[in-house]
TORKOL-4160 file (C-alpha; in steps of 0.2 Angstrom, whole numbers, padded with zeros to 4 digits, m for minus):
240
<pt num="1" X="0005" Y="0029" Z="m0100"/>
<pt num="2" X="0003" Y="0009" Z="m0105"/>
<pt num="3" X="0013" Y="m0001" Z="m0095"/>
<pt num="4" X="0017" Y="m0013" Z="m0107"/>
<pt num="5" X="0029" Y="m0009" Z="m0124"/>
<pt num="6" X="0044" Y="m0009" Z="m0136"/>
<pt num="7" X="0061" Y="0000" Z="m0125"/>
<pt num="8" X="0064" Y="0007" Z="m0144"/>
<pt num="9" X="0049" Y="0018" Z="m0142"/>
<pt num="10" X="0047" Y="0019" Z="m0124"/>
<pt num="11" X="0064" Y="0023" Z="m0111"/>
<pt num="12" X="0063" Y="0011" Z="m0097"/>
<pt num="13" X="0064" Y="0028" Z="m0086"/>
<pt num="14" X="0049" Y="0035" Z="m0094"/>
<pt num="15" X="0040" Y="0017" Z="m0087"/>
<pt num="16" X="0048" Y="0017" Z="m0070"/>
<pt num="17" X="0042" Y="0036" Z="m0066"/>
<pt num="18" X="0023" Y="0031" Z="m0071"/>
<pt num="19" X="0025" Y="0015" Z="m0059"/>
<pt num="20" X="0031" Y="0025" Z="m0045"/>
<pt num="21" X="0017" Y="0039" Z="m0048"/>
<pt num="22" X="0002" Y="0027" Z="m0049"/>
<pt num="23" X="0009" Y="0019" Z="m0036"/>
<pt num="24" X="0010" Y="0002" Z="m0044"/>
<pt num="25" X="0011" Y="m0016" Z="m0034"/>
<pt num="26" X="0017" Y="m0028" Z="m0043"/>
<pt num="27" X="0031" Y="m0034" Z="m0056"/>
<pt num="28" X="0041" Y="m0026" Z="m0071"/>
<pt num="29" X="0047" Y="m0036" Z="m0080"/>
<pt num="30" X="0060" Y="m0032" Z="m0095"/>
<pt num="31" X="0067" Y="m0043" Z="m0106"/>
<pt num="32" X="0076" Y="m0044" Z="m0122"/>
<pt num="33" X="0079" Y="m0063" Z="m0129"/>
<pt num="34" X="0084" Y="m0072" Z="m0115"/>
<pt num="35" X="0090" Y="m0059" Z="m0106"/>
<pt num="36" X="0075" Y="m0056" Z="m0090"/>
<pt num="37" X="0075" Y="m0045" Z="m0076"/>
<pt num="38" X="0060" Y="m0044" Z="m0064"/>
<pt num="39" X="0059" Y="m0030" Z="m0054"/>
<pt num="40" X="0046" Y="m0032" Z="m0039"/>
<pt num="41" X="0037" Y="m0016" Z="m0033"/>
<pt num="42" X="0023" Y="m0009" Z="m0019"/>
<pt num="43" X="0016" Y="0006" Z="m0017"/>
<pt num="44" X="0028" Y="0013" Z="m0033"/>
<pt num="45" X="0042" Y="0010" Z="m0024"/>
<pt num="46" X="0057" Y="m0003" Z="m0030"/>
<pt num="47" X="0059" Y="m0016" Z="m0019"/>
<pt num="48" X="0073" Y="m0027" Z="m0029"/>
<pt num="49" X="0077" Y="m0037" Z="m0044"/>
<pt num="50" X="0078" Y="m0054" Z="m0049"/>
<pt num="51" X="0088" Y="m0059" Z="m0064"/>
<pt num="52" X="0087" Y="m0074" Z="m0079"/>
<pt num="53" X="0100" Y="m0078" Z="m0081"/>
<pt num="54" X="0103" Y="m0079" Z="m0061"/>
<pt num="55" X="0119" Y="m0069" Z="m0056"/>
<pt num="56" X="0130" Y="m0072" Z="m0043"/>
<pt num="57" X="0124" Y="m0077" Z="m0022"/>
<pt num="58" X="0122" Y="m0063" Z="m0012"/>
<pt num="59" X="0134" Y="m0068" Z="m0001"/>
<pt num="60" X="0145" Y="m0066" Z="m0014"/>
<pt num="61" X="0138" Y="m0047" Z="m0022"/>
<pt num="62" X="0143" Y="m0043" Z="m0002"/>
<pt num="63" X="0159" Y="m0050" Z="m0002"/>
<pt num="64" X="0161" Y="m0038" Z="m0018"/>
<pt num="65" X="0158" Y="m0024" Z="m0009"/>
<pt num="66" X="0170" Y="m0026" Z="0003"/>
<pt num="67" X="0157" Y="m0027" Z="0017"/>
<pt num="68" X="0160" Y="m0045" Z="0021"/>
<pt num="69" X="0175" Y="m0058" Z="0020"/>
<pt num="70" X="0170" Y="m0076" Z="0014"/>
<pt num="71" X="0175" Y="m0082" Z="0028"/>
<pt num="72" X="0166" Y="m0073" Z="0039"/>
<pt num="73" X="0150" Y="m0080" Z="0029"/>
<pt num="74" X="0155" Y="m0098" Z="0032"/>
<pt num="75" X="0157" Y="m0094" Z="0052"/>
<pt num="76" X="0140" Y="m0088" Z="0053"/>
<pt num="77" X="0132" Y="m0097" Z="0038"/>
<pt num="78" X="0139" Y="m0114" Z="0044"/>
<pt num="79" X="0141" Y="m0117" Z="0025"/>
<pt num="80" X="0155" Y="m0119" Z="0015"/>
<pt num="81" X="0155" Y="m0099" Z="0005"/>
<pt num="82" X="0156" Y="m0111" Z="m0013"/>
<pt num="83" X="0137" Y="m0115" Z="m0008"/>
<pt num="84" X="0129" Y="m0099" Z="m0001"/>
<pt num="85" X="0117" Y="m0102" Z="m0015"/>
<pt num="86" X="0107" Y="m0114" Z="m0004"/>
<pt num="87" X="0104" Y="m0101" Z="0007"/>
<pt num="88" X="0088" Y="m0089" Z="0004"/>
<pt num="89" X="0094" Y="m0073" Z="0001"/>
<pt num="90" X="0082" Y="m0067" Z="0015"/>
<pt num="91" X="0090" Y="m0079" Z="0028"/>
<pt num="92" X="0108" Y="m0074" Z="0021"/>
<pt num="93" X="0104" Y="m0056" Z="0024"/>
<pt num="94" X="0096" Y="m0058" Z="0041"/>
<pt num="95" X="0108" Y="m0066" Z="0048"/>
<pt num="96" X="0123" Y="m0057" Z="0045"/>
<pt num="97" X="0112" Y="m0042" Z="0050"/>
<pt num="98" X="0108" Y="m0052" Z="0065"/>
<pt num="99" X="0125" Y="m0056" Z="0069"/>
<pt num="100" X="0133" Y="m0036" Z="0066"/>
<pt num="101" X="0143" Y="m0041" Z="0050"/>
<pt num="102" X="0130" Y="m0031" Z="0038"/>
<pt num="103" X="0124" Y="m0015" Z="0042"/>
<pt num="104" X="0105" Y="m0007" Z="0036"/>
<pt num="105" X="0114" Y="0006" Z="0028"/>
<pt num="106" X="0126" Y="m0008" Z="0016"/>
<pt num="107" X="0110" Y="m0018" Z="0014"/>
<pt num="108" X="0103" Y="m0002" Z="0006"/>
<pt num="109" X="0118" Y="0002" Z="m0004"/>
<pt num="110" X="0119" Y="m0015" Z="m0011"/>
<pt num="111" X="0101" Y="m0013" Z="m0016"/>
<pt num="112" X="0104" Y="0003" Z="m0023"/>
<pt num="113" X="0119" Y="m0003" Z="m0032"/>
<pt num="114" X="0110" Y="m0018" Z="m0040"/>
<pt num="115" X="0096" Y="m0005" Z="m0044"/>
<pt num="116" X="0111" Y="0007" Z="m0054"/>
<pt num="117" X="0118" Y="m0010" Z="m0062"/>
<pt num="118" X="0104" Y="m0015" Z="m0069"/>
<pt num="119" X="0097" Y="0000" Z="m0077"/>
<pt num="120" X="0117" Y="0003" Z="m0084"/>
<pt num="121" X="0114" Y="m0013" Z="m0093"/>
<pt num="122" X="0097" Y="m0011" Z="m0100"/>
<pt num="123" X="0103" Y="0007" Z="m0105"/>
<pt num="124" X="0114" Y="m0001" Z="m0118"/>
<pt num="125" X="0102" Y="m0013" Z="m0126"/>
<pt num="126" X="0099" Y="m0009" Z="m0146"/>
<pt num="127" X="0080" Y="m0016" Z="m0142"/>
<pt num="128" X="0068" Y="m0024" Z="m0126"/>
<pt num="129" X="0052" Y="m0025" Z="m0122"/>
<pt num="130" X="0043" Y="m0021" Z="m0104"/>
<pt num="131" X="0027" Y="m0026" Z="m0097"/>
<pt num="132" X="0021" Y="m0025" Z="m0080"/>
<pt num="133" X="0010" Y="m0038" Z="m0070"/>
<pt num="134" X="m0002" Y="m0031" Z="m0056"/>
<pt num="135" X="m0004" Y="m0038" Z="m0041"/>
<pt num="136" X="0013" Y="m0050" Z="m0044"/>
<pt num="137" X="0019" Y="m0057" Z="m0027"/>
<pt num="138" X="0036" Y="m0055" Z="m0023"/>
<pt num="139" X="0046" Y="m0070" Z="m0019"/>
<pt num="140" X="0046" Y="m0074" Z="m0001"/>
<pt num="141" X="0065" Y="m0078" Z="m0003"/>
<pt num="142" X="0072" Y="m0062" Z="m0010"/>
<pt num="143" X="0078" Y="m0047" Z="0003"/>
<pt num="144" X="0065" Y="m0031" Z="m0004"/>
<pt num="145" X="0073" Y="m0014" Z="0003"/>
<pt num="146" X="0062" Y="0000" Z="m0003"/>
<pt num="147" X="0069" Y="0013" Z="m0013"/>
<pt num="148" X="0061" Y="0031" Z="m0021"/>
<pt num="149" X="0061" Y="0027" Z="m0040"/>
<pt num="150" X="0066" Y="0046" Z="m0043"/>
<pt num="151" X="0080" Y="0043" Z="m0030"/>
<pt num="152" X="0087" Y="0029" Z="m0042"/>
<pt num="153" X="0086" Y="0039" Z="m0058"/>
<pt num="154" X="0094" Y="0053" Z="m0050"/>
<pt num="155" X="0107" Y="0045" Z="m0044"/>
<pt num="156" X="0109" Y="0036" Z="m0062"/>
<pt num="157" X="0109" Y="0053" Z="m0070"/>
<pt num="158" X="0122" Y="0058" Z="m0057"/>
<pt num="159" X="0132" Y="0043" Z="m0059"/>
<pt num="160" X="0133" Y="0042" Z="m0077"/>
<pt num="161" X="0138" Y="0060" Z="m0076"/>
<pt num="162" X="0152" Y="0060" Z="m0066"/>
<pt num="163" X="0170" Y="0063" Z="m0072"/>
<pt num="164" X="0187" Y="0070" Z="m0066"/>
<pt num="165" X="0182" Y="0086" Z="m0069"/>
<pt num="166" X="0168" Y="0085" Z="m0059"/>
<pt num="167" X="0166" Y="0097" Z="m0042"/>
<pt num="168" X="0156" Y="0089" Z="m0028"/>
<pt num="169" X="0150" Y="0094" Z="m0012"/>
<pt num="170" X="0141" Y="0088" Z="0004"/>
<pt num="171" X="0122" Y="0087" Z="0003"/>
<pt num="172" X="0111" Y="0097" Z="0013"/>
<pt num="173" X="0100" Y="0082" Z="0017"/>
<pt num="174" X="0113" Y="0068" Z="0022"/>
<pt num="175" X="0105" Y="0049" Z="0027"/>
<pt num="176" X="0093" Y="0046" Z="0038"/>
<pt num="177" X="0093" Y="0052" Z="0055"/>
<pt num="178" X="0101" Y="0040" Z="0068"/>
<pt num="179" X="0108" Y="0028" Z="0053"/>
<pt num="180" X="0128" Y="0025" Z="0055"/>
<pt num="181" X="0138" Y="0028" Z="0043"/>
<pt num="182" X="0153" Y="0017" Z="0039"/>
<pt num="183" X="0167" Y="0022" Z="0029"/>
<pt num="184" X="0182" Y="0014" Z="0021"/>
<pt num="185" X="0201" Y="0023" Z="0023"/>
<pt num="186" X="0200" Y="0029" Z="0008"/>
<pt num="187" X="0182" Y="0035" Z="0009"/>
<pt num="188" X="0188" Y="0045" Z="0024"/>
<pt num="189" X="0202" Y="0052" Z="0016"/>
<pt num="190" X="0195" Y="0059" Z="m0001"/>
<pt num="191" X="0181" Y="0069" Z="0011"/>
<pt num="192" X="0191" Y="0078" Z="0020"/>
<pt num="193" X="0196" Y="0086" Z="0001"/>
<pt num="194" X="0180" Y="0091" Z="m0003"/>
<pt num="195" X="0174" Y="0108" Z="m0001"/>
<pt num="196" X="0164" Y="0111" Z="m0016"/>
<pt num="197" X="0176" Y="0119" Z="m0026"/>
<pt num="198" X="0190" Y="0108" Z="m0029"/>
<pt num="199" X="0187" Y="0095" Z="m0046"/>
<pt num="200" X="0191" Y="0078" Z="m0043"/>
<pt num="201" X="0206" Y="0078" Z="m0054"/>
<pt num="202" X="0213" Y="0091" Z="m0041"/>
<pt num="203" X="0208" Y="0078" Z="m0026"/>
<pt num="204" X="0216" Y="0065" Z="m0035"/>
<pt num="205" X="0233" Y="0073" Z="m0037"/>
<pt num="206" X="0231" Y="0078" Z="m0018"/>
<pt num="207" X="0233" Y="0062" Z="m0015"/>
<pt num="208" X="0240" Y="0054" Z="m0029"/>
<pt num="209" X="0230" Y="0041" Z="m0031"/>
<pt num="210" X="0222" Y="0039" Z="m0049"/>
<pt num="211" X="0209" Y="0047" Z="m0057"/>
<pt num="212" X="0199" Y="0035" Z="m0061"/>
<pt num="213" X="0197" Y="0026" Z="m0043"/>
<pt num="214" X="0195" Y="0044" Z="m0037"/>
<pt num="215" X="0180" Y="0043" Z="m0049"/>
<pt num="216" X="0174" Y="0028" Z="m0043"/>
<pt num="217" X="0175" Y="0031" Z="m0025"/>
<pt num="218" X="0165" Y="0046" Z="m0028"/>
<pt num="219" X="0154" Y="0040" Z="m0036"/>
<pt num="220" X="0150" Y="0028" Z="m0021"/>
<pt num="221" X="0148" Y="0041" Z="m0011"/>
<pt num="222" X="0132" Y="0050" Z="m0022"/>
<pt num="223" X="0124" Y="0034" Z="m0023"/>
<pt num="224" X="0122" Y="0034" Z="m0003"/>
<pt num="225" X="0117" Y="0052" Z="m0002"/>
<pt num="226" X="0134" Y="0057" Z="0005"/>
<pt num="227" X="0140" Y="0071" Z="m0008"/>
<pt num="228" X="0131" Y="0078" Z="m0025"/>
<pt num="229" X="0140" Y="0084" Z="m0039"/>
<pt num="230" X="0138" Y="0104" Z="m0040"/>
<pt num="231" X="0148" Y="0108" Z="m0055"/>
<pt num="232" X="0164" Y="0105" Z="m0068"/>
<pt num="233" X="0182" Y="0112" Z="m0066"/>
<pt num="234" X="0193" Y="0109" Z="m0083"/>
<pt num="235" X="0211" Y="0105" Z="m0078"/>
<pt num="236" X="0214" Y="0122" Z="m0087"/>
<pt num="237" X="0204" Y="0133" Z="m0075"/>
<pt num="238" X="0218" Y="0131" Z="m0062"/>
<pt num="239" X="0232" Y="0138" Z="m0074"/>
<pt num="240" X="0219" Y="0155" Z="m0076"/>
């Protein structure tokens, strides 16, 4: 298909599965007025996104996850955390990988998370317009983690499927072999309910906690590959 068109006629899925089957290198770029988001690819693959209007420093996204305190950054960053931006995000990530504050596997959750955010947002534009630029160089100061374009649409579809009646189970293929896998307390505590047959609403009594951050820690765990949504229980199955 032409990589080049209207979003109205064209779903930005449809243009990111033919990238990643010809195996493009180069940019995508998607905009609609001044909103512009370049997403750099080789081989087909993603390798991340840079945005126009430019969104928050990485050392701030990370501090968002929870994977790093600000002022951790400032210990190693020798920089107040107010200007992480004059830090390369390439030297921002090396360094706190460098240093054992940032793990492979959170650099590749954060990639894949700013991969989910940004197609979430694009979904909900009325109109846009896509065009991609072979050959386009990535910029030497932006952190690229390869990622399978059908993982991130998968994990979209899963994501934006996902509800308290939802039933989940571990995957058969976890994360690579060797990686570590950190968890948080909570993380911990809502696996040890899973068993493929329990709903999410059931967990989330189980440990009274709410719903909705039931939800959204789950919803965490399918986007590293951890647990895959099997099926839906309606709270009224459990009375039957």
């Amino acid at each position: 298909m032409p990589l080049a068109g209207d979003l109205r006629q064209v779903a930005l899925p449809e243009a990111l599965r033919a990238v990643e089957k010809e195996r493009h290198s180069g940019c995508l770029v998607i905009s609609r007025g001044p909103l512009r988001a370049e997403v750099y690819f080789a081989q087909g693959q993603w390798l991340v996104v840079e945005r126009v209007p430019v969104g928050p420093s990485l050392a701030q996204q990370f501090v968002d996850l929870g994977f790093i305190s600000p002022q951790q950054f400032e210990e190693v960053a020798g920089v107040r955390f107010l200007e992480a931006a004059i830090i390369p995000d390439v030297e921002a990530a090396q360094l706190l990988v460098n240093t054992g504050l940032l793990t492979q596997e959170q650099l590749r959750f954060w990639a894949l998370n700013d991969a989910l955010a940004l197609l979430n947002v694009v979904q909900t534009w009325p109109d846009g317009e896509f065009y991609f630029e072979d050959g386009a160089q990535i910029p030497s100061e932006l952190v690229a983690v390869p990622l399978a374009v059908s993982q991130i649409l998968s994990w979209l579809q899963s994501e934006a499927a996902l509800t308290s009646e939802s039933v989940v189970n571990f995957t058969e293929v976890g994360p690579e072999e060797n990686a570590s896998i950190e968890l948080t307390p909570d993380e911990w505590r809502l696996l040890t309910m899973v068993d493929g047959s329990m709903p999410l609403w059931a967990i989330a009594e189980a440990l009274q906690a709410p719903e909705t951050a039931v939800v959204e820690i789950v919803q965490g765990l399918v986007q590293r590959g951890l647990v895959v949504q099997v099926g839906r229980v309606g709270a009224g199955a459990a009375a039957s």
